[in-house]
Rosetta silent file (secondary structure, phi, psi, omega in degrees, C-alpha in Angstrom):
SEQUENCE: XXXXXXXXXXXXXXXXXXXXXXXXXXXXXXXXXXXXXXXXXXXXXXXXXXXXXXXXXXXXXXXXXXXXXXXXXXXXXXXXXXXXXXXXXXXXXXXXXXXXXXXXXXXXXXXXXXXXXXXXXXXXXXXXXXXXXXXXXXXXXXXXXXXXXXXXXXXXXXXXXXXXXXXXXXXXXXXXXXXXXXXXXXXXXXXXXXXXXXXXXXXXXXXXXXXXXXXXXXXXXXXXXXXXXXXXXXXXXXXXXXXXXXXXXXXXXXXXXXXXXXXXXXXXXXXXXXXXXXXXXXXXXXXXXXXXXXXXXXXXXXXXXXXXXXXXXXXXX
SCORE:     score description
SCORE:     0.000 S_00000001
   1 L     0.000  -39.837 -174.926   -7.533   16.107    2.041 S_00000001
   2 E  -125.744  107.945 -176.448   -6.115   14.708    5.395 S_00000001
   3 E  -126.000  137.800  170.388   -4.280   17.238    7.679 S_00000001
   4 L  -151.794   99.990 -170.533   -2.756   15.701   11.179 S_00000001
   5 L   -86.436  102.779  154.346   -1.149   17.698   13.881 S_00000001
   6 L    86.754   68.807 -176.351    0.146   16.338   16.851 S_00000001
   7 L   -93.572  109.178  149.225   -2.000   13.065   17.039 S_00000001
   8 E   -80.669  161.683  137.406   -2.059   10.941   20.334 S_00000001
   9 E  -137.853  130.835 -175.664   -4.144    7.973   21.396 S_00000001
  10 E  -126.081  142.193  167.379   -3.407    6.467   24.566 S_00000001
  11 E  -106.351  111.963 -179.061   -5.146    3.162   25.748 S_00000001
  12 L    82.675 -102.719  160.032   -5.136    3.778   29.558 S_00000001
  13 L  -143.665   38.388 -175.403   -1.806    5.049   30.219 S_00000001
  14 E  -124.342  135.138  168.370    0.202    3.048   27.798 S_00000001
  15 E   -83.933  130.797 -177.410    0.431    5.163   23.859 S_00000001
  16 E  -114.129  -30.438 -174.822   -0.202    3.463   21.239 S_00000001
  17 E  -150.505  145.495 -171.500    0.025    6.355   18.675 S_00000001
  18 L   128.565  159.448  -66.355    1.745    9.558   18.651 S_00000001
  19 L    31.690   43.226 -143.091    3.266   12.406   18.578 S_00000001
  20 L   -96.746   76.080 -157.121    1.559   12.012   15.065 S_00000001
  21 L  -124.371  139.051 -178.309    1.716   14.510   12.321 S_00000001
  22 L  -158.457 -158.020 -148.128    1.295   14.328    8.155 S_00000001
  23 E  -167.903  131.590  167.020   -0.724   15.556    5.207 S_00000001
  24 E  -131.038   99.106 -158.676   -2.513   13.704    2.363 S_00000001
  25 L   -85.103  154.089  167.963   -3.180   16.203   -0.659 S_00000001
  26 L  -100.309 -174.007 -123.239   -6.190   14.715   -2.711 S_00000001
  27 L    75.882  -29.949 -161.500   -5.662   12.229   -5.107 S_00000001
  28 L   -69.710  139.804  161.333   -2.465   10.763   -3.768 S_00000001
  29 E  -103.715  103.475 -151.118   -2.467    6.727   -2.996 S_00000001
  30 E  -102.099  161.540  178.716   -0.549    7.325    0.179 S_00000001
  31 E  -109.245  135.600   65.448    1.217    3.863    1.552 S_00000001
  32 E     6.830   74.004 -149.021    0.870    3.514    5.559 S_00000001
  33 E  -118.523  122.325  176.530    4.199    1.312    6.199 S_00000001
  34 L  -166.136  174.656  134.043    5.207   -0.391    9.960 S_00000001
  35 L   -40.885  160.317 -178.863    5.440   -3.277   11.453 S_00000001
  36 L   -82.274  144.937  162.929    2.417   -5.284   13.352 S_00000001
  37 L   102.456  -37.370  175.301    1.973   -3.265   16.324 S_00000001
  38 L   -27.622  -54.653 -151.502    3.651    0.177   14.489 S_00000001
  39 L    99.905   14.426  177.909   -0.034    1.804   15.191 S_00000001
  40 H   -41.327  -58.629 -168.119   -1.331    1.835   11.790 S_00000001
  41 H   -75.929  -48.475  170.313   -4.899    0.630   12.482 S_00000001
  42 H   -23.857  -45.618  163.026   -5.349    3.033   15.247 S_00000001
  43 H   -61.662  -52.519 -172.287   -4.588    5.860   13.270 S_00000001
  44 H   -52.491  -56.615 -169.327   -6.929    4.420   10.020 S_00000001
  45 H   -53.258  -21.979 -153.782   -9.766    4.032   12.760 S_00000001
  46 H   -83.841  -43.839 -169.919   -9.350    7.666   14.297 S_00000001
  47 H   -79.933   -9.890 -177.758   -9.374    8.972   10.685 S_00000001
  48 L  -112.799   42.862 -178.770  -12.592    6.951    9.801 S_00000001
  49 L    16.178   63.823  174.611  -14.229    8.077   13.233 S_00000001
  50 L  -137.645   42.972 -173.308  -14.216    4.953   14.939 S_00000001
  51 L  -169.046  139.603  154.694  -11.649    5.950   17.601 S_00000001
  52 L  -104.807 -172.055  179.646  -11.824    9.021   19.009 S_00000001
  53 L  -101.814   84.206 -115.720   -8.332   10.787   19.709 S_00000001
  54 L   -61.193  -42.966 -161.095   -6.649   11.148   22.815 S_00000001
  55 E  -156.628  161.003  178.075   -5.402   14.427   22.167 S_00000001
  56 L   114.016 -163.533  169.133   -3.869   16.855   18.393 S_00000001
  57 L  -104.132  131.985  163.602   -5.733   17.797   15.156 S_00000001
  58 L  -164.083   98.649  173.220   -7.172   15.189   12.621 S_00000001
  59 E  -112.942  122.463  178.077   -9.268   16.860    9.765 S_00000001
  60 E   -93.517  146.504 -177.625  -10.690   15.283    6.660 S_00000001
  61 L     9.053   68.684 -166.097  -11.532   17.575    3.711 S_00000001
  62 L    61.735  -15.892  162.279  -11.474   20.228    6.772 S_00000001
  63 E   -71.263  115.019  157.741  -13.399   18.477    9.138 S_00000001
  64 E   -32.727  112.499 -167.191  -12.454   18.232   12.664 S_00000001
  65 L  -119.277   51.512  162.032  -13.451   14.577   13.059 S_00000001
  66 L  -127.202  -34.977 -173.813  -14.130   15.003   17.247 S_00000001
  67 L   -88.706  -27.943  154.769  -16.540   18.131   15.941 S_00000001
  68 L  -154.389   66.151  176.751  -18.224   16.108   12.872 S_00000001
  69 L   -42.276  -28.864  175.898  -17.759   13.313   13.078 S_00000001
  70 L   -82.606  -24.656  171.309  -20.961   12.701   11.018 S_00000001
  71 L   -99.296   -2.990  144.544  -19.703   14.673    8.075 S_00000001
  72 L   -72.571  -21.373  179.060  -16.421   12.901    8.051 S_00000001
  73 L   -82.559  -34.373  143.284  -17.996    9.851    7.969 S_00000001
  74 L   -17.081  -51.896 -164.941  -19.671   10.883    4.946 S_00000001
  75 L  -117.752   18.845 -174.057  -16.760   11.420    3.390 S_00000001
  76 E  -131.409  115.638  170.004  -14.819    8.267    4.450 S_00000001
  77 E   -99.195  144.402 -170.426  -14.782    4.879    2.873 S_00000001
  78 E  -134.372  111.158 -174.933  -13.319    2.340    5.600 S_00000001
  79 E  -110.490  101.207 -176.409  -12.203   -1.196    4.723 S_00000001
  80 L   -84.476  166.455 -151.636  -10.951   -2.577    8.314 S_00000001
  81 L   -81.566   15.382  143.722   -8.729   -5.317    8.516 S_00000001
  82 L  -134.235  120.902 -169.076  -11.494   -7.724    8.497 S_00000001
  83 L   -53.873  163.724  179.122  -14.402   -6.733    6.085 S_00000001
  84 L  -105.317  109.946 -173.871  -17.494   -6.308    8.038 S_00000001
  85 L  -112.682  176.786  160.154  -19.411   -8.819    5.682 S_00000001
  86 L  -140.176   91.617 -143.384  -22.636  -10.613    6.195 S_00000001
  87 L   -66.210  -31.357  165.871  -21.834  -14.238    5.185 S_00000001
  88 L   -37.080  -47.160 -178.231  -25.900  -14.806    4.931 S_00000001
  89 L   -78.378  179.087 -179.731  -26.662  -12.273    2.613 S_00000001
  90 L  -106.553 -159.189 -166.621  -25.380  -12.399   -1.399 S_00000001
  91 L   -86.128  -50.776 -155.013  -23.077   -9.867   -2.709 S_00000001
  92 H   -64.260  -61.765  179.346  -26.136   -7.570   -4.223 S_00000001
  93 H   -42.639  -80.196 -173.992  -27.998   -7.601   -1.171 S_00000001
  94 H     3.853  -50.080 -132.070  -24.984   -6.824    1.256 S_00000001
  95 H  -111.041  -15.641  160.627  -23.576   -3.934   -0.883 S_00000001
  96 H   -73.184  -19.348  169.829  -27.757   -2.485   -1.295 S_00000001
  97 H   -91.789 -125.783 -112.498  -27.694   -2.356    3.039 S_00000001
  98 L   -60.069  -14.878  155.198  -24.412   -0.634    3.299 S_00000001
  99 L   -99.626    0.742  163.458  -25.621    1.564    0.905 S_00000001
 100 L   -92.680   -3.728  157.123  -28.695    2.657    2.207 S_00000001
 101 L   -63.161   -1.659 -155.388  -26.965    2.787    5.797 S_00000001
 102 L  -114.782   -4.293 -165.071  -24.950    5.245    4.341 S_00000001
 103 L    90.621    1.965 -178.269  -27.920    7.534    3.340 S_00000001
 104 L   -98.406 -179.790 -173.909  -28.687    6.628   -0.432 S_00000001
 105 L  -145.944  177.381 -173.067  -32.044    5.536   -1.202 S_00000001
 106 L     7.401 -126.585 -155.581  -34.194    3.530   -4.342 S_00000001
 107 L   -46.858  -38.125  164.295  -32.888    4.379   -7.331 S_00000001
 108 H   -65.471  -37.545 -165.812  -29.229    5.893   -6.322 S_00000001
 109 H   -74.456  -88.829 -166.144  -28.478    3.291   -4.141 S_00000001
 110 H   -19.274  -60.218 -177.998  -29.238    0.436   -6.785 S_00000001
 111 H   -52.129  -34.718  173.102  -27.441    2.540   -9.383 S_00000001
 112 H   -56.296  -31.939  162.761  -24.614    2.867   -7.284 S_00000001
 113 H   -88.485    6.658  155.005  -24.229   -0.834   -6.545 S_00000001
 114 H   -94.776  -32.881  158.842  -24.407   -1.458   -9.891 S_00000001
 115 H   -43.482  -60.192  156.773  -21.730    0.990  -10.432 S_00000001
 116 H   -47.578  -15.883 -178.338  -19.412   -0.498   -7.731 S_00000001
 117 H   -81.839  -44.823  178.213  -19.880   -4.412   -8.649 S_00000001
 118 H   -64.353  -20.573  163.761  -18.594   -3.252  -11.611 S_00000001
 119 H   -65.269  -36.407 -158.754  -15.651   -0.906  -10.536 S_00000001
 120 L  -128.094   32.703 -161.817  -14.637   -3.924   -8.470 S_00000001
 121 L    39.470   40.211 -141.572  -15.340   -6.716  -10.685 S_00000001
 122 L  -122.823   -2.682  178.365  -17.783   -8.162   -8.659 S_00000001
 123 H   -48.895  -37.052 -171.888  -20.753   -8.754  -11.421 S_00000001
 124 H   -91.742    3.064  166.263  -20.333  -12.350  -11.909 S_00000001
 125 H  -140.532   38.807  150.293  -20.688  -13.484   -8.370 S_00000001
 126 L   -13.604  -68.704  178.408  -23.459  -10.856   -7.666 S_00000001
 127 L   -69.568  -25.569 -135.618  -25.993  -13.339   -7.169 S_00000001
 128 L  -104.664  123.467  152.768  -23.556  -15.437   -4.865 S_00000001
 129 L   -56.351  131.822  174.215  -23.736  -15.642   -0.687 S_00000001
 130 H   -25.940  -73.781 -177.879  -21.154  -14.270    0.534 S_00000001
 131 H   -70.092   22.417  141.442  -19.533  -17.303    2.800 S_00000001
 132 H   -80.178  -10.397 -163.110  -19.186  -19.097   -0.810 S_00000001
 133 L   -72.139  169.151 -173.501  -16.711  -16.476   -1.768 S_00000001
 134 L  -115.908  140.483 -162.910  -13.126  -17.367   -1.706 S_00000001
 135 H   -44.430  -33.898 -177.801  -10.929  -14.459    0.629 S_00000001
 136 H   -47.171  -52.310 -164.571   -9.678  -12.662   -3.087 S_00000001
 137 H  -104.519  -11.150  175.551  -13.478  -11.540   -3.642 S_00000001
 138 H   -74.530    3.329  178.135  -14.784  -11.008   -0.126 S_00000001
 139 H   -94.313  -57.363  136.223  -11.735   -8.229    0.076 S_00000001
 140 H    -0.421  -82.055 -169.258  -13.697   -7.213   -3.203 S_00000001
 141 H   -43.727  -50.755 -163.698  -16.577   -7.038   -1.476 S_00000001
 142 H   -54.599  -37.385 -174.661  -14.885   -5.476    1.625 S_00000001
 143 H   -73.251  -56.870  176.373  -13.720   -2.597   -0.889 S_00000001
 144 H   -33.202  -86.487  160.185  -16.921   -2.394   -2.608 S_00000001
 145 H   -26.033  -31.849 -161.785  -19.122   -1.478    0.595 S_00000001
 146 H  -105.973  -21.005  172.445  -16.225    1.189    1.668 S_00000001
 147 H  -125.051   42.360  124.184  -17.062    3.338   -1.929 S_00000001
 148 L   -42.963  -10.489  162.063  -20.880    2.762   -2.374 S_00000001
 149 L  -137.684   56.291 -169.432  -21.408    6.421   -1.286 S_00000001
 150 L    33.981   22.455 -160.470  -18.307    7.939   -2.897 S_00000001
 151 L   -63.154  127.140  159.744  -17.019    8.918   -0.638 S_00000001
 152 L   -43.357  -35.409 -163.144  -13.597   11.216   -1.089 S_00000001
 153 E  -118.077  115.560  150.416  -11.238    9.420    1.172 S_00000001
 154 E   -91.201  126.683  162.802  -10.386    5.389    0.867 S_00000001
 155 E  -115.665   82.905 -155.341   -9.087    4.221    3.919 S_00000001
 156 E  -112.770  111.922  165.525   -7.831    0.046    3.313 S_00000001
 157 E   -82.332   81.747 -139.109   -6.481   -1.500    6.224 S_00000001
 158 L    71.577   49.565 -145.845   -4.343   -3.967    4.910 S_00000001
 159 L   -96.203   -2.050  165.940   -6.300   -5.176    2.133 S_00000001
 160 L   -99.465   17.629  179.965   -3.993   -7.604    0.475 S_00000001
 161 L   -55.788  123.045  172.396   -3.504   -9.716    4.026 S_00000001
 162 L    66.956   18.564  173.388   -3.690  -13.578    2.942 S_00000001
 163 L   -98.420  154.561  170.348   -4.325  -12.876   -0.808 S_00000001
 164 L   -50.816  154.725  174.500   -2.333  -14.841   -3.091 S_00000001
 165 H   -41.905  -40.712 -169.193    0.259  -13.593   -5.731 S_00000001
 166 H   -83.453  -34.969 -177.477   -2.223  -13.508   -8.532 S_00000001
 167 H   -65.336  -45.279 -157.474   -4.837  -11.561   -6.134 S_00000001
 168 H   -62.658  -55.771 -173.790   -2.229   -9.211   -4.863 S_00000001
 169 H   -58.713  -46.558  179.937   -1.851   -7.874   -8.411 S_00000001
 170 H   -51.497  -86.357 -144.896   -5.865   -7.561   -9.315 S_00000001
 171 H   -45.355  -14.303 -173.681   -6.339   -5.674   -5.707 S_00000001
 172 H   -89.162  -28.366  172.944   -3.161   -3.540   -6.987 S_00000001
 173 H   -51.779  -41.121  159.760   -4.517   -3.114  -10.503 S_00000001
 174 H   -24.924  -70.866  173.420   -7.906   -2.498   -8.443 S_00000001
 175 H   -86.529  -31.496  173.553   -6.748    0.317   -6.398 S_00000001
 176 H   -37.301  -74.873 -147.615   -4.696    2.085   -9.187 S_00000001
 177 L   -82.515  -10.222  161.600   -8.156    2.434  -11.329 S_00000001
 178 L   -98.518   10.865 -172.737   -9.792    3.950   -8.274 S_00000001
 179 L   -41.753  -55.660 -153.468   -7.102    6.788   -7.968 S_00000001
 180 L   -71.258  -33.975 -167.323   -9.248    9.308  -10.066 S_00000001
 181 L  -108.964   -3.553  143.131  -12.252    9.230   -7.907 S_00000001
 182 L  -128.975  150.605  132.316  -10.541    8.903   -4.563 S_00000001
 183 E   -30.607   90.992 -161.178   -8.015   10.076   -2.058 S_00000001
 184 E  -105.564  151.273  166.639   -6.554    6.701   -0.894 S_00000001
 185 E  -146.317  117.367  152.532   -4.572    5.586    2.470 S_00000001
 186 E   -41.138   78.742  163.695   -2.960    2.067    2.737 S_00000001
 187 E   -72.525  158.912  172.587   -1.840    0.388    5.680 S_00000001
 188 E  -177.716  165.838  168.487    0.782   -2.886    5.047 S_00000001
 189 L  -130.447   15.907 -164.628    3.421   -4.307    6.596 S_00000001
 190 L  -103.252   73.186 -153.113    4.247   -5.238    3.356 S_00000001
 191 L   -88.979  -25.340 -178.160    6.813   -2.604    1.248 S_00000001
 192 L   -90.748  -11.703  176.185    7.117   -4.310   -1.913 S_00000001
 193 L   -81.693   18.073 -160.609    3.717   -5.258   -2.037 S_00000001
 194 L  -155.225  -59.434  173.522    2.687   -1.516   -1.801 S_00000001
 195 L   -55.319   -2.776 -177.107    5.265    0.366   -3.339 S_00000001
 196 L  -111.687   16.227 -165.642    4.351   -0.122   -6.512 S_00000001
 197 L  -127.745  -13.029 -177.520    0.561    0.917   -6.167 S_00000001
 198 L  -101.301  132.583  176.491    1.582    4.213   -4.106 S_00000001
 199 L   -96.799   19.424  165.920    2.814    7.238   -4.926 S_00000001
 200 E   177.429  150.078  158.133    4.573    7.846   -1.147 S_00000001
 201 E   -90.683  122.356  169.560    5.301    6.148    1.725 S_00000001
 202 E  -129.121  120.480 -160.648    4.764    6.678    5.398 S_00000001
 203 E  -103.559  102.127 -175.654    6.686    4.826    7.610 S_00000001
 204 E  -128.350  154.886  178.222    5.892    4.274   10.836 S_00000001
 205 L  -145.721  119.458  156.908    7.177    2.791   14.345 S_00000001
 206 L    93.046   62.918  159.417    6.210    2.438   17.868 S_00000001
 207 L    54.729   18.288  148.374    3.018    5.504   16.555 S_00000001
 208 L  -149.320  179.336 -158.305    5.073    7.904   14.575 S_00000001
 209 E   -89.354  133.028 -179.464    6.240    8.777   11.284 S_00000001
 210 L  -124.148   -3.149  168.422    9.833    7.997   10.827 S_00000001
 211 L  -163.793 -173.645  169.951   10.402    8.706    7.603 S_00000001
 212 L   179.756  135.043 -179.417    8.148    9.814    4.495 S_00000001
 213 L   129.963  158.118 -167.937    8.586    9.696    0.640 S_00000001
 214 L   -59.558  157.931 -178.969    8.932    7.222   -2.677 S_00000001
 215 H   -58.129  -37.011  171.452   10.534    3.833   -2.234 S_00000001
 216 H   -69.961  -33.778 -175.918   13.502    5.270   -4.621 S_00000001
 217 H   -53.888  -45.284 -178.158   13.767    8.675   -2.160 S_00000001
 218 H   -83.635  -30.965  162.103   14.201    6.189    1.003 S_00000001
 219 H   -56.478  -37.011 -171.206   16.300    3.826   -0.475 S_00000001
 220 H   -73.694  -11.258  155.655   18.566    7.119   -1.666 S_00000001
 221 H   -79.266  -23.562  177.489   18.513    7.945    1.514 S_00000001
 222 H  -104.705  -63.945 -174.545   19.118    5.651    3.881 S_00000001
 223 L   -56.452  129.251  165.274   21.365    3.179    1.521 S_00000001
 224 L   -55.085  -64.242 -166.572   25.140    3.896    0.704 S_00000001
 225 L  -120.567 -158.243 -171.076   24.634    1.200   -2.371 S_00000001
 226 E  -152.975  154.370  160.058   22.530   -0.821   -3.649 S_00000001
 227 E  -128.086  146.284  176.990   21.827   -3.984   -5.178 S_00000001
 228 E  -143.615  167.791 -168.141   19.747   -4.697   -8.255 S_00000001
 229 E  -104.971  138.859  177.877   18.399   -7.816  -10.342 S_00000001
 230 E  -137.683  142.165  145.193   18.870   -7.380  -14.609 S_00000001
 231 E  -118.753  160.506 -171.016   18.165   -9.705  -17.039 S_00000001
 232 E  -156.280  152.790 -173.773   19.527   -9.257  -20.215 S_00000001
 233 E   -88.752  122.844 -176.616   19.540  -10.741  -24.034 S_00000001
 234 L   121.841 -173.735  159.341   22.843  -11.571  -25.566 S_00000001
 235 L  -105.195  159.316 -149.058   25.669  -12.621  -23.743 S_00000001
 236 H   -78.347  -62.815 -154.999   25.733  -13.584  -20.224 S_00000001
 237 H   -82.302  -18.368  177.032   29.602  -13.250  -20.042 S_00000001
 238 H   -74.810  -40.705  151.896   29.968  -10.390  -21.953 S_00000001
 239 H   -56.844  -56.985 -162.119   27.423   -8.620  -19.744 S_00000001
 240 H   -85.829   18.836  155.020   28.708   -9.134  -16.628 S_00000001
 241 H   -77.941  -19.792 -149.867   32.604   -8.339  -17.786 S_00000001
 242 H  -110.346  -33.621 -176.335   31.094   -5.088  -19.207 S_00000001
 243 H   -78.524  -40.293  160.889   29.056   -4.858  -15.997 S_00000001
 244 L   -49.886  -10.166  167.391   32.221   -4.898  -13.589 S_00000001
 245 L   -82.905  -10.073 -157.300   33.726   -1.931  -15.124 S_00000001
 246 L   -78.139  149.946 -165.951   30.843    0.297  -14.375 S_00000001
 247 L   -62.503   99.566  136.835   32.300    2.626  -11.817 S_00000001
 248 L   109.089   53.225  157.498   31.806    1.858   -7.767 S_00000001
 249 E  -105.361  135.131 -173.657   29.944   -1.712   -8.727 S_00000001
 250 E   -58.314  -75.165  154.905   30.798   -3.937   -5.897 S_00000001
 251 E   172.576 -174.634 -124.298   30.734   -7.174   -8.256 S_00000001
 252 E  -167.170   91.776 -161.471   28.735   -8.847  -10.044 S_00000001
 253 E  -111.716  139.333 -173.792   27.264  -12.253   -9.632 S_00000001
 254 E   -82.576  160.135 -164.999   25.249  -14.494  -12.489 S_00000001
 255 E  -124.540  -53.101 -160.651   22.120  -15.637  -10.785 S_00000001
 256 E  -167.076  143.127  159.033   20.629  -17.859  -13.604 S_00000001
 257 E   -72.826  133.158  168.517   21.121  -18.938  -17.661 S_00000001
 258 E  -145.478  159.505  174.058   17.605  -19.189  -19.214 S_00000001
 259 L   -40.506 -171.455  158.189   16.252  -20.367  -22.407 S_00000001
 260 L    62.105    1.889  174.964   16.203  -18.238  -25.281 S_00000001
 261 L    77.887   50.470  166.880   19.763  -16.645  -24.751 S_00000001
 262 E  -122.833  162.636 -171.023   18.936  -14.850  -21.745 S_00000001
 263 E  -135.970  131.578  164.345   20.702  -14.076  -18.747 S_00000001
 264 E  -132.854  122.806 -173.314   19.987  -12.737  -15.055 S_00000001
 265 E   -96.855  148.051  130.979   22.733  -11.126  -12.919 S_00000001
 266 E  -114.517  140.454 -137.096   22.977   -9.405   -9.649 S_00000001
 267 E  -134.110  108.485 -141.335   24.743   -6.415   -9.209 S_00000001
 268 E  -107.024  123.099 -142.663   26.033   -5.555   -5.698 S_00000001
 269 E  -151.844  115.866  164.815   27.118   -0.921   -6.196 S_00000001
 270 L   -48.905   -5.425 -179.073   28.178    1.643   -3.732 S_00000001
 271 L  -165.894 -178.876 -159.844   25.659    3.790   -4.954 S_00000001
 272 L   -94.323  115.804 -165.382   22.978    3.779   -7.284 S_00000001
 273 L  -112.773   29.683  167.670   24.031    2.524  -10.943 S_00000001
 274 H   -34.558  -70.553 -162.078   20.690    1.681  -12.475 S_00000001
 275 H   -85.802   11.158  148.534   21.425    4.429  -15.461 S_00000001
 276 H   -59.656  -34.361  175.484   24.999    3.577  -15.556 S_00000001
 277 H   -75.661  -53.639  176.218   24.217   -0.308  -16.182 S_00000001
 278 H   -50.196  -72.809 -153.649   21.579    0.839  -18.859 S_00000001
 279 H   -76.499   -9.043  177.844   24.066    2.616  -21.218 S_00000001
 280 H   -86.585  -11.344 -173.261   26.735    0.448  -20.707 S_00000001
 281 H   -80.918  -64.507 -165.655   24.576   -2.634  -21.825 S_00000001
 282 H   -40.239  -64.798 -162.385   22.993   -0.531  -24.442 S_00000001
 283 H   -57.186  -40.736 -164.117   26.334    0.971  -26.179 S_00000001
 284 L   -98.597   19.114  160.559   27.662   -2.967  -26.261 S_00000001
 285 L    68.858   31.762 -160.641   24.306   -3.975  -28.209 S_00000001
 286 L  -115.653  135.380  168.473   23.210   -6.115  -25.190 S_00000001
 287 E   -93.206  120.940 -144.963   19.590   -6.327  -24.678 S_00000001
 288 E  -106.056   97.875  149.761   17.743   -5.095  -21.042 S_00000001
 289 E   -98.830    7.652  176.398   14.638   -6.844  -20.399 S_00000001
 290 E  -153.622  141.826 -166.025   14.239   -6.701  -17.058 S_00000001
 291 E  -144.654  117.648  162.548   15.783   -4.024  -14.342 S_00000001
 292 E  -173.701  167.381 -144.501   14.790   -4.049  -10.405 S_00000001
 293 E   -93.059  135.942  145.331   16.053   -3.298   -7.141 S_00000001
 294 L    16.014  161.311  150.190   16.394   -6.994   -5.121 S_00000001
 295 L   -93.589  -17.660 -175.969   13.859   -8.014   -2.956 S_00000001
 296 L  -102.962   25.559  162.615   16.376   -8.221   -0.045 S_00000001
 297 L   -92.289  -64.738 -174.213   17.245   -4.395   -0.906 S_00000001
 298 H   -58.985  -33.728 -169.557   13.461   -3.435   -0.242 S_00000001
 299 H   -67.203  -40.737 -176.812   13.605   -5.422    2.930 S_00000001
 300 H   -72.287  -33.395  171.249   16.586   -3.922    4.454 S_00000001
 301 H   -60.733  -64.322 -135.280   15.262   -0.358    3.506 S_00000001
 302 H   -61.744  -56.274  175.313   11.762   -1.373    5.388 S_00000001
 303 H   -47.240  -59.572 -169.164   13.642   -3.263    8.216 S_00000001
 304 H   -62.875  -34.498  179.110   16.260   -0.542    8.697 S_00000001
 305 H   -99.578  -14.292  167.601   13.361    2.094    9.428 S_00000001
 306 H   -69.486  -41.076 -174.429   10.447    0.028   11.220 S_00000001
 307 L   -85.405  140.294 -178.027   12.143   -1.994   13.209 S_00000001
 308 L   -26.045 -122.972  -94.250   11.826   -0.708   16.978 S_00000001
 309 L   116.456  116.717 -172.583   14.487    0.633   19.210 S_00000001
 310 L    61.334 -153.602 -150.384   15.444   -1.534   21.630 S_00000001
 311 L  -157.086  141.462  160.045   14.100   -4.487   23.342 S_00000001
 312 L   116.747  -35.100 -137.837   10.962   -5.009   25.314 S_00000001
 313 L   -85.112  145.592  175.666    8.515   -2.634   23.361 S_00000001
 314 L   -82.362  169.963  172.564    4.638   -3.705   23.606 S_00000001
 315 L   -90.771  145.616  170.338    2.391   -4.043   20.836 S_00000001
 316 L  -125.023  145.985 -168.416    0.177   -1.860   19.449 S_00000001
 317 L  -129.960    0.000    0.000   -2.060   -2.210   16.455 S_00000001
């Protein structure tokens, strides 16, 4: 769906993106992953022909998008990292203009924006001006407006920036259920707040791809060990004596007693003992209700591959 050879952009004579080159087969929910500055949106804009490219290849579902640019656009929904809304307008209107800017007309466009309020939960404030909405549904919106003409390719720049805990899961539930009918690409600066909605990661810093592949491939790759968070049913001391024997675990620290005869440990491992920890818990009749890698494990993968080189380097967005 997305082929990119050798991608530059230079503003002036300083590069902001580049060398650049990847592949997005469709279907995939691809992750974007840097730092502020990494070159993310530059790249999103280039591929949603609102940049042109200094120099390379960058084809959407085969299009050359310096040679058609009009028939890429076609085929590109683009949610930049501030929706382009029109706080004046309601929801209905809004999302009936972006879709007849887009080429539909009477009856397709209405059906279609009744198909999207509803893809994107958006029926029940319909009716509603925009600059009443609270930032959770104007990102809504902002999504809504980027597939009103189907388009094959979603392009979200950031779209869970300033939403809340409970929002971050709807927009991830959100994009997950639009999987089947697009070709998605992510930007964040976020990795756990992404990895779990993507099915690869591309990680980039100072405008190229520095690594590429699931959050378990780059942790297995990069980390010697690991650390992971368990909780478990039964007993707390009995787990973690049973959990210190497992072979090249580090040690083993209790994190927290909860009601109900539960327990949560963390478990510090030269390498990765997820299915070692399972069977030894299992075999001893101890019950595993919760398993995941740390949150300061995903940081240090993200951190170890994002952050720049050196000292000094300018930003780029």
């Amino acid at each position: 769906m997305i082929e990119i050879q050798a991608l530059t952009k230079y503003y002036g004579d300083r590069k902001a993106v580049g060398p650049l080159s990847f592949s997005i087969a469709k279907g995939e929910i691809v992750g974007l992953l840097g730092l502020n500055g990494a070159g993310k949106t530059t790249t999103l804009r280039i591929l949603a022909c609102d940049l042109l490219p200094s120099s390379g290849s960058v084809r959407v579902d085969g299009l050359d998008v310096v040679d058609n640019p009009d028939d890429v656009r076609a085929r590109v929904g683009y949610l930049p990292d501030h929706p382009p809304l029109y706080d004046e307008m309601t929801v209905g209107e809004y999302l009936l203009f972006a879709a007849k800017i887009r080429g539909l007309t009477g009856a397709e466009a209405r059906k279609s924006v009744d198909e999207v309020t509803s893809e994107t939960a958006l029926r029940g404030v319909r009716d509603d001006v925009i600059s009443t909405l609270s930032h959770g549904y104007r990102q809504r919106v902002g999504i809504a407006q980027a597939i009103v003409h189907k388009p094959q390719l979603l392009v979200l720049d950031e779209p869970i920036s300033g939403l809340d805990p409970v929002q971050i899961v709807e927009m991830r539930e959100l994009v997950r259920n639009l999987r089947d009918k697009h070709t998605t690409l992510i930007s964040s600066h976020f990795l756990s707040e992404i990895s779990e909605t993507c099915d690869r990661l591309l990680v980039m810093r100072e405008g190229e791809i520095v690594a590429a592949g699931t959050e378990e491939e780059l942790s297995t790759r990069l980390l010697e060990g690991g650390s992971i968070i368990i909780t478990v049913r039964g007993d707390g001391a009995q787990a973690k004596r049973l959990l210190t024997t497992v072979k090249d675990v580090r040690s083993v620290e209790m994190v927290a007693n909860h009601h109900g005869g539960t327990t949560t440990l963390r478990i510090d491992a030269l390498r990765d003992i997820r299915e070692d920890t399972c069977r030894t818990l299992v075999l001893a009749d101890i019950g595993i209700l919760e398993l995941t890698r740390s949150e300061r494990e995903l940081e240090s993968i993200f951190l170890s591959l994002a952050r720049p080189e050196g000292a000094g380097n300018g930003a780029r967005s």
